[in-house]
C-alpha positions in Angstrom: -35.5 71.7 -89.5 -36.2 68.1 -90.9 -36.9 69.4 -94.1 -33.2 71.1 -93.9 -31.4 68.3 -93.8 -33.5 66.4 -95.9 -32.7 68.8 -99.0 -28.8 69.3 -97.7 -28.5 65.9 -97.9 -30.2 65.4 -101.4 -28.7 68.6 -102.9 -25.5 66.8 -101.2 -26.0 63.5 -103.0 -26.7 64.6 -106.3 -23.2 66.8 -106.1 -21.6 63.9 -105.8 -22.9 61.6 -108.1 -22.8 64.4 -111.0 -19.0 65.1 -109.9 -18.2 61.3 -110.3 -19.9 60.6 -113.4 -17.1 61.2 -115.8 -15.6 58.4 -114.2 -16.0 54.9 -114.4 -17.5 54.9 -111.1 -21.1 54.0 -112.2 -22.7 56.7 -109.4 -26.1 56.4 -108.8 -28.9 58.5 -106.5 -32.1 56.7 -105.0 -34.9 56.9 -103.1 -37.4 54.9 -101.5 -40.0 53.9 -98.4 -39.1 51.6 -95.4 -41.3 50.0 -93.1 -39.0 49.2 -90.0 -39.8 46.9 -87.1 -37.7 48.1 -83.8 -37.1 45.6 -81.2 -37.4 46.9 -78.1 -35.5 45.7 -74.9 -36.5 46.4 -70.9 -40.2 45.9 -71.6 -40.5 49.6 -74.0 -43.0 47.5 -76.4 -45.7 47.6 -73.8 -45.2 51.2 -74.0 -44.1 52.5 -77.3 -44.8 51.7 -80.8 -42.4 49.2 -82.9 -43.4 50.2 -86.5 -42.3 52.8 -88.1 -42.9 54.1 -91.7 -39.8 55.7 -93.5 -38.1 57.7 -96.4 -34.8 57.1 -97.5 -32.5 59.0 -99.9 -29.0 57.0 -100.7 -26.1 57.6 -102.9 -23.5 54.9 -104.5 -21.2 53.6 -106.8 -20.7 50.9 -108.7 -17.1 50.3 -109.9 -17.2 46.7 -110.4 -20.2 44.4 -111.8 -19.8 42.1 -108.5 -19.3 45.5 -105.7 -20.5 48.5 -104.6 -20.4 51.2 -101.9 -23.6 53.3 -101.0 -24.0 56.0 -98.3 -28.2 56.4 -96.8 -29.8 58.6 -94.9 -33.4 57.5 -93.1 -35.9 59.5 -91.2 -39.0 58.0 -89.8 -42.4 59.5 -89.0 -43.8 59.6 -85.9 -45.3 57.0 -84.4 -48.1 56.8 -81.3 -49.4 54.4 -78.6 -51.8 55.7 -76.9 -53.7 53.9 -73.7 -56.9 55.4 -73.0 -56.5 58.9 -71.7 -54.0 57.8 -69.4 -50.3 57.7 -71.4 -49.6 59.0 -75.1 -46.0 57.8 -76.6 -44.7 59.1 -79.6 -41.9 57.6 -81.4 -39.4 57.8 -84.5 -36.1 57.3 -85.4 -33.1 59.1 -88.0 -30.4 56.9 -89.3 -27.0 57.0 -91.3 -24.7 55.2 -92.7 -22.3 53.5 -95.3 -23.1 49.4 -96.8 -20.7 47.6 -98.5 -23.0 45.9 -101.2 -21.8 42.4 -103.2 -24.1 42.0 -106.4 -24.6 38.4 -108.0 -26.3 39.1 -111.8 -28.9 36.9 -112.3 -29.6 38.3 -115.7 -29.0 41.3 -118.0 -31.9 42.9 -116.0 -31.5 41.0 -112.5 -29.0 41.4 -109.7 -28.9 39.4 -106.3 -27.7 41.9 -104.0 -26.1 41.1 -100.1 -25.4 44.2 -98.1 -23.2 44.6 -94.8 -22.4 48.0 -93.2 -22.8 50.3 -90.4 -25.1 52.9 -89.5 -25.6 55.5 -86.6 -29.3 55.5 -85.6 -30.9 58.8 -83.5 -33.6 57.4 -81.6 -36.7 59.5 -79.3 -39.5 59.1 -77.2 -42.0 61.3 -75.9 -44.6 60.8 -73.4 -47.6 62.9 -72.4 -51.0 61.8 -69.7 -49.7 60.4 -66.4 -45.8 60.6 -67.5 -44.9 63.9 -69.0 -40.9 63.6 -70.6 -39.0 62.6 -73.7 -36.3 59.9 -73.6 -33.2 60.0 -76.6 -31.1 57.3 -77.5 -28.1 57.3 -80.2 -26.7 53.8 -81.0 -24.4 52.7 -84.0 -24.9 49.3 -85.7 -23.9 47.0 -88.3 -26.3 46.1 -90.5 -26.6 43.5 -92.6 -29.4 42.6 -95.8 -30.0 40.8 -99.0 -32.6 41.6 -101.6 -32.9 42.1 -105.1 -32.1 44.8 -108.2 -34.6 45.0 -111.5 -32.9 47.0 -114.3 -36.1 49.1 -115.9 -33.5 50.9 -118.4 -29.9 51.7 -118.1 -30.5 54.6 -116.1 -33.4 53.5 -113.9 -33.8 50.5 -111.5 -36.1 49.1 -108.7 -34.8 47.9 -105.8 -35.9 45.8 -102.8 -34.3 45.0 -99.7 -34.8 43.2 -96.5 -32.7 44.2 -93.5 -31.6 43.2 -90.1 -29.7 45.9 -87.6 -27.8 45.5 -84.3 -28.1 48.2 -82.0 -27.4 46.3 -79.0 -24.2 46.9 -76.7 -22.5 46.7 -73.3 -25.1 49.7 -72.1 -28.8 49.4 -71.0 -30.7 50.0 -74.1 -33.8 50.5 -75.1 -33.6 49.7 -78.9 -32.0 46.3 -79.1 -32.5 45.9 -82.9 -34.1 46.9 -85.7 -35.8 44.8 -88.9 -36.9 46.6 -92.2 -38.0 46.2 -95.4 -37.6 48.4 -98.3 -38.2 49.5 -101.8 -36.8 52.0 -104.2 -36.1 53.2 -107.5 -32.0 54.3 -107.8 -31.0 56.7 -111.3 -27.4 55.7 -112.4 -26.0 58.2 -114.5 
């Protein structure tokens, strides 16, 4: 089923970046790994893993030198804790979501990049051993990240990003925040 939505939203991406590209729009497709740090509220970290390995897929545009907007999609692999033979938690996490990216260029091949947006993030927990049950938690956040763009050609560029996500609200959550780190290589048409 993962794999479903993975391609949709690829196949997706791709549509629209081709169906932009006669414009001056500047689209671009990417892709990349994540390693996320979740940060836990109501003492879950004792019981539950906090990294998380992820793949992300993202399409943008670039209509101005200095501004961007860029649409992601991130889905994490499952994660376990176990404690002897007596509890076994997996974890893992989807996400999606819209930035708002400001570029500074550094140099023809260099861009400073700052990031603010929002994301909705799908969250789940399942236990096995003495506690037998899965636990789901959906949670929208604003994110916001800085990091860095190397131009390899005109149509191919590395990317890397640090990022720091809000999850926490007025309810009793389990995932307060979120911290990751990525990298990436984006093709502008």
């Amino acid at each position: 089923m993962t794999k479903k939505y993975l391609l949709s939203a690829f196949m997706l991406t791709t549509t629209l970046a081709t169906a932009v590209q006669a414009t001056e729009l500047n689209p671009y497709v990417g892709a990349g790994y994540t390693f996320a740090d979740a940060g836990y509220g109501s003492g879950f970290d004792a019981l539950a893993e906090s990294k998380h390995h992820a793949g992300f897929i993202s399409a943008g545009v670039r209509p101005h030198q200095n501004w961007g907007v860029e649409a992601f999609y991130q889905l994490s692999k499952d994660e376990d804790k176990t404690f002897g033979n007596m509890l076994n938690t997996e974890t893992g996490f989807q996400a999606a979501g819209v930035d708002v990216l400001g570029y500074v260029p550094v140099h023809d091949k260099v861009d400073l990049i700052g990031t603010v947006g929002l994301g909705y993030y799908w969250f789940k927990a399942d236990y096995s051993g003495v506690l037998a049950g899965s636990e789901k938690e959906n949670n929208l956040g604003w994110r916001i990240g800085a990091g860095a763009q190397y131009h390899m050609t005109d149509n191919v560029s590395v990317r890397g990003m640090v990022r720091y996500v809000n999850l926490h609200d007025s309810r009793a959550d389990v995932v307060d925040d979120l911290t990751d780190v990525s990298v990436g290589v984006y093709w502008h048409f």
